[in-house]
C-alpha positions as CSV (number, residue, x, y, z in Angstrom):
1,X,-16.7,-17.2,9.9
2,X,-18.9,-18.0,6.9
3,X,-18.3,-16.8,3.9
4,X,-20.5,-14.0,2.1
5,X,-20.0,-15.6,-1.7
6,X,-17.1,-17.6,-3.2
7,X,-15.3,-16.8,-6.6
8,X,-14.0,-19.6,-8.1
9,X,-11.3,-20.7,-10.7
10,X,-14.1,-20.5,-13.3
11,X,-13.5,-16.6,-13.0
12,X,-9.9,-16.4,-12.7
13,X,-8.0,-19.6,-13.8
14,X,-5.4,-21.5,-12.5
15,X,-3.1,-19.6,-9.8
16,X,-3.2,-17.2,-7.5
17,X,-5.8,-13.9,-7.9
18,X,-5.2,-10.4,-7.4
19,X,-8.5,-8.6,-5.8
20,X,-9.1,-4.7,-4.3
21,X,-12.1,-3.9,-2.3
22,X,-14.1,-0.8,-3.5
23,X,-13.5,1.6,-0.4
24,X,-17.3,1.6,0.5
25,X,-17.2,-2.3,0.4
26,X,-19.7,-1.9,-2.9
27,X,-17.4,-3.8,-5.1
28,X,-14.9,-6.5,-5.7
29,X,-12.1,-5.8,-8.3
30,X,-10.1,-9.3,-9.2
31,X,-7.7,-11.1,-11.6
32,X,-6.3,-14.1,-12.0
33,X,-4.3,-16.1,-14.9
34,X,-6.4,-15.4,-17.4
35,X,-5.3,-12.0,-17.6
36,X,-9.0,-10.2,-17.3
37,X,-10.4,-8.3,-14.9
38,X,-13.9,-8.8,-13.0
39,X,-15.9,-6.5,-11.2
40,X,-18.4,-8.3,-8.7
41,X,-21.0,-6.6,-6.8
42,X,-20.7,-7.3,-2.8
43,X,-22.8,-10.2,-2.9
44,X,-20.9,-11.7,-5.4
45,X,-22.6,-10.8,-8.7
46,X,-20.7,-10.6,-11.7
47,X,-21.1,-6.7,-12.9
48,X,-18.8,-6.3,-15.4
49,X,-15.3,-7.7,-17.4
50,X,-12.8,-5.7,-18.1
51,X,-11.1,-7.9,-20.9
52,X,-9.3,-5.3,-23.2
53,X,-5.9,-4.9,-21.0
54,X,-3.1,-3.4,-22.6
55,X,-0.7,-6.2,-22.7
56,X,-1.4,-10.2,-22.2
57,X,0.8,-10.3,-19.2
58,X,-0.6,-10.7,-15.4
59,X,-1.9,-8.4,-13.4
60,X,0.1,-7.2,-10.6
61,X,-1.8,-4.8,-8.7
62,X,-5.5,-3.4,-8.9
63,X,-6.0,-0.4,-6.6
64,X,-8.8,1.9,-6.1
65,X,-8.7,5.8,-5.4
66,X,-10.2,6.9,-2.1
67,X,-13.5,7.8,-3.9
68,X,-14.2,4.9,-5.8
69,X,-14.4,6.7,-9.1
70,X,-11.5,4.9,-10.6
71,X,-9.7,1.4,-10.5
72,X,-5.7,1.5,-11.5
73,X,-4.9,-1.9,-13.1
74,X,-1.1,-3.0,-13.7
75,X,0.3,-5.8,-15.1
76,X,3.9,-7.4,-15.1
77,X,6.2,-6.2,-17.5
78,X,3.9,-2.9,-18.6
79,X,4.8,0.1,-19.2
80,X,1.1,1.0,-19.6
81,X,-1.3,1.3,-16.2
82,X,-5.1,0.9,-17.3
83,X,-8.1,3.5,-15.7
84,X,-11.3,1.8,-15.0
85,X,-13.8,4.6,-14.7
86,X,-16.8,3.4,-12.3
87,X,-19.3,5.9,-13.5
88,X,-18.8,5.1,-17.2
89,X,-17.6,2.2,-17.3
90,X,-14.5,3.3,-19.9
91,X,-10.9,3.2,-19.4
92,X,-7.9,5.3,-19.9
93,X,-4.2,4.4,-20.7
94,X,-1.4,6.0,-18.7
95,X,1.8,5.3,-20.6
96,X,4.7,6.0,-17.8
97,X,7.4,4.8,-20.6
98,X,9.4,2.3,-18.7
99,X,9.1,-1.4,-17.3
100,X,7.6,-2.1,-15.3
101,X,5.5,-0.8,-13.3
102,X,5.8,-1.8,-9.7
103,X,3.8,0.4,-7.2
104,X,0.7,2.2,-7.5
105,X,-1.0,4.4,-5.0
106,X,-3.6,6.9,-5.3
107,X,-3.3,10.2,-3.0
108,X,-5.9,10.6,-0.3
109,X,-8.0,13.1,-2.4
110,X,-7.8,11.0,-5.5
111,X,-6.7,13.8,-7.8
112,X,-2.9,12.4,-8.2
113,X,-2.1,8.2,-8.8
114,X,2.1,7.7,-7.7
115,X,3.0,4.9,-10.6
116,X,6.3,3.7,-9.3
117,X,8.9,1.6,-11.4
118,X,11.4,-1.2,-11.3
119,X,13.9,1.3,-13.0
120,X,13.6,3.4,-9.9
121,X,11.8,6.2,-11.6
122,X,8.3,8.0,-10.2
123,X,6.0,9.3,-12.1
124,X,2.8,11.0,-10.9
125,X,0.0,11.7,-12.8
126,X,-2.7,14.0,-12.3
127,X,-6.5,12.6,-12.8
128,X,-8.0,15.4,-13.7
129,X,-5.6,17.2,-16.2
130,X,-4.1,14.0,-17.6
131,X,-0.3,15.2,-16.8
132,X,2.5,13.4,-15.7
133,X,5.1,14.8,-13.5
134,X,8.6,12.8,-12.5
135,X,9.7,13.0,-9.1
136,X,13.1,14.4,-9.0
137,X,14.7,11.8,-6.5
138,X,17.3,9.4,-7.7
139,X,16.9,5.6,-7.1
140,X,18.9,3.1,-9.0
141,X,16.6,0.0,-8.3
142,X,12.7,-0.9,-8.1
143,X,10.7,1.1,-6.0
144,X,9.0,-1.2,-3.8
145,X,6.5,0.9,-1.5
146,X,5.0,4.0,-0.4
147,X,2.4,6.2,0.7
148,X,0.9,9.5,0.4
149,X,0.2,11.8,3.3
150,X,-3.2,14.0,3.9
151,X,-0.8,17.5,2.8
152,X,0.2,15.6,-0.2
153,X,3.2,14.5,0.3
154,X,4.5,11.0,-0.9
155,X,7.2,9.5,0.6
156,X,8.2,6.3,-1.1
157,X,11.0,3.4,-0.8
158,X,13.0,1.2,-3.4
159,X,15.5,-1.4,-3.1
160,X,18.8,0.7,-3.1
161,X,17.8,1.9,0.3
162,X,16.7,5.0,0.1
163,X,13.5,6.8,1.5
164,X,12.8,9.9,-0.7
165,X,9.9,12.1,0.6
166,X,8.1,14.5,-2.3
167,X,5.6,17.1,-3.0
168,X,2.5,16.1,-5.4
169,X,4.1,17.4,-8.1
170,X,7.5,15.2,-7.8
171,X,9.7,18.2,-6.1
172,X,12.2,16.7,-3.4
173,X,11.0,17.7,0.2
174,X,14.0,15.1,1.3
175,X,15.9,11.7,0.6
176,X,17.4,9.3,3.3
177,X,19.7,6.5,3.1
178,X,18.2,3.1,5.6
179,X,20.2,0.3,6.5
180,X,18.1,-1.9,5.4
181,X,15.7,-2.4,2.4
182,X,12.7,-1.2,2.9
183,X,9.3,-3.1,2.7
184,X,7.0,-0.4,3.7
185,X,6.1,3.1,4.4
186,X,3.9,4.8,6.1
187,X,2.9,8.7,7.6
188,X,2.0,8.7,10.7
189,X,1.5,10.9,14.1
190,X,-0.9,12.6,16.5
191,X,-4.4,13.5,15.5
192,X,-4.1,17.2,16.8
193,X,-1.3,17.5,14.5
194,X,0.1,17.0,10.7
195,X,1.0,13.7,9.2
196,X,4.8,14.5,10.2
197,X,6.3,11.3,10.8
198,X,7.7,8.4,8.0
199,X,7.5,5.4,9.4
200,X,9.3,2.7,7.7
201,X,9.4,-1.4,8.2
202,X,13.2,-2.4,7.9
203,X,13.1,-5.5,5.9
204,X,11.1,-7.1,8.7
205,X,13.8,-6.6,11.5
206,X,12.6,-3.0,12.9
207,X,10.9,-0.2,12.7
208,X,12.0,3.1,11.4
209,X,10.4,6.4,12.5
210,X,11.7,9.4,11.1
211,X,10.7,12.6,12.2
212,X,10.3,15.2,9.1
213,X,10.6,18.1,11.5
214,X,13.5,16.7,13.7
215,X,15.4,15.0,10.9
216,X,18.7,14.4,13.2
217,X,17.0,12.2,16.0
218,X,15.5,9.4,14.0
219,X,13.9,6.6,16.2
220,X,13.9,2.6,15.1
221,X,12.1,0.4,17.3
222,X,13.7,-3.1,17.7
223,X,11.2,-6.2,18.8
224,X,12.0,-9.6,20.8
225,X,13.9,-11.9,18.4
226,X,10.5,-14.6,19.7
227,X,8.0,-12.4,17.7
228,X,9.5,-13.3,14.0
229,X,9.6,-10.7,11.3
230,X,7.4,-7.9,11.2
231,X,4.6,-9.2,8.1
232,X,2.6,-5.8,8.4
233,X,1.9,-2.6,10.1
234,X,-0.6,0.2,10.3
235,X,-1.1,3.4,12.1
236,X,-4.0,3.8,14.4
237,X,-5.7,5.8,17.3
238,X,-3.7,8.9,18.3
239,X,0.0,8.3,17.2
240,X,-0.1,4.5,17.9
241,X,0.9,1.4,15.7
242,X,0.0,-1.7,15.4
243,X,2.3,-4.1,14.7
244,X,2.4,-8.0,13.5
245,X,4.4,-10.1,13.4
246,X,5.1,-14.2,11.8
247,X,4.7,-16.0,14.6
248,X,1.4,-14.6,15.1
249,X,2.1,-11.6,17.9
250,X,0.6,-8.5,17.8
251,X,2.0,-5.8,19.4
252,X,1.1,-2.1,20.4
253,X,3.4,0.9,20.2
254,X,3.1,4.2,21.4
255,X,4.8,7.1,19.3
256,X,4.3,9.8,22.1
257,X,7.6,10.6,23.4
258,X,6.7,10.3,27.5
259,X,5.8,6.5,26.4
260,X,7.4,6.0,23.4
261,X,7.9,1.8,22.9
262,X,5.2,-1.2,23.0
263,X,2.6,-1.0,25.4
264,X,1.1,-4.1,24.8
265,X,0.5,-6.9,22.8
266,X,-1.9,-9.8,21.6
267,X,-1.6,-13.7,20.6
268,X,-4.7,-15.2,19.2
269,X,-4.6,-18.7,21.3
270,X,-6.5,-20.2,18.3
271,X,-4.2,-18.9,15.6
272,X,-1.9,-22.0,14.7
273,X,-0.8,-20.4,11.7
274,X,2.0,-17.5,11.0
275,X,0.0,-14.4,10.4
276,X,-0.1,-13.0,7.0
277,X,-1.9,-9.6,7.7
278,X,-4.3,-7.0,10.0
279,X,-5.4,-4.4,9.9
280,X,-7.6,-2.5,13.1
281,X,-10.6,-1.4,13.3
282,X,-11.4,2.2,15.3
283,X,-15.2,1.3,15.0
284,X,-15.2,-1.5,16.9
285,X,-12.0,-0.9,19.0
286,X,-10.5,-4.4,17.0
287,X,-8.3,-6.3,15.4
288,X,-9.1,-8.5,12.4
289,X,-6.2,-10.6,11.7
290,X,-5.5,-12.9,9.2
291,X,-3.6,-16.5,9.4
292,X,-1.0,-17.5,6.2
């Protein structure tokens, strides 16, 4: 595979680099040790430097709403998450009021951005009216992951254990204790039906999935001790997943309860490195995966 452009240390410094793809592949968002943040074009043109962050401490996470209209930039031991407006070019603070900051995700319509903490504390705050609204769920330690749903729900994990599961504007729909700590969420289901089902990966041994209208029969999915720890996961197809693992297998799993369990799986012969990530593609009926 050859590579479209390089960006080097030049840009970022020593270390490693935090980048986000604009979701219509237009532009790059990245940040290194030097604590500023570039926007390149898709050919690797430098557009634009966003040097006035709120503190002088690293960027954790850059993450853009499903429209592209905005960029959320946090850094390590902030309180503060920065808006990058595409159109204009400005930004706008969003003060949550407590270190730090350590999840970020932007709903599917881009109207509300989940700012998660390593107090355990959600806030979401609305784009458009500038409020902020706590979700009601208690957590004693960081919040760790999540995602948001197509109704608008956000359903959201943090190191005590727990899975809580909210409306847009931070009102409990319902909290679970796991067994393990969580290291992602996801919603998931059939495509003739509602996002109904929280899937969650269970500190790389298994795979929750947690039915929000059967609450009593939850489902974990346990995988040959020969495939490593589940790295990453992702919903595809109608109510499949796609799992992989660190030894480098891939696996399929059906969610549809005549076949429910793994109907197949995939180990790139050429791979001599533990996998680090996938993701599929529905376009071209693949699977890009990438090697650690």
């Amino acid at each position: 595979m050859d590579p479209l452009f390089v960006v080097d240390a030049r840009h970022h410094g020593k270390g490693p680099v935090v980048f986000a793809w604009h979701p219509q592949g237009t532009l790059l968002a990245t940040s290194g040790s030097n604590r500023m943040v570039h926007i390149f074009t898709c050919h690797g043109q430098l557009l634009h430097t966003i040097k006035s962050l709120p503190t002088t401490s690293a960027c954790t996470a850059l993450e853009w709403d499903p429209l592209g209209l905005s960029l959320a930039i946090a850094q390590a031991n902030s309180s503060v998450v920065l808006l990058w407006f595409t159109r204009q070019w400005k930004t706008r603070a969003v003060d949550v009021g407590v270190k730090d900051v350590t999840f970020v995700s932007w709903s599917k319509t881009g109207d509300y951005l989940a700012l998660g903490t390593g107090k355990g504390t959600m806030c979401i705050y609305h784009r458009r009216t500038n409020e902020k609204m706590w979700a009601a769920g208690k957590h004693k330690r960081r919040i760790n992951c999540g995602a948001w749903s197509y109704q608008n729900q956000l359903a959201y994990g943090s190191d005590d254990k727990q899975i809580s599961v909210t409306s847009e504007t931070g009102q409990i729909q319902d909290q679970v204790k796991v067994k393990c700590r969580p290291l992602d969420v996801a919603f998931g289901g059939k495509q003739d039906q509602d996002e109904f089902i929280v899937s969650v990966n269970m500190d790389g041994r298994t795979i929750l999935l947690y039915n929000l209208h059967d609450q009593e029969n939850a489902l974990e999915l346990a995988f040959q001790t020969r495939y490593g720890k589940i790295l990453s996961y992702r919903w595809f197809g109608d109510g499949y997943i796609m799992a992989g693992f660190t030894s480098g297998f891939i696996v399929v799993i059906s969610t549809h309860a005549h076949e429910i369990g793994p109907k197949g799986w995939y180990t790139p012969q050429e791979q001599r490195y533990k996998l680090k990530g996938l993701t599929p593609n529905a376009m071209a009926s693949g699977i890009l995966s990438s090697p650690a």
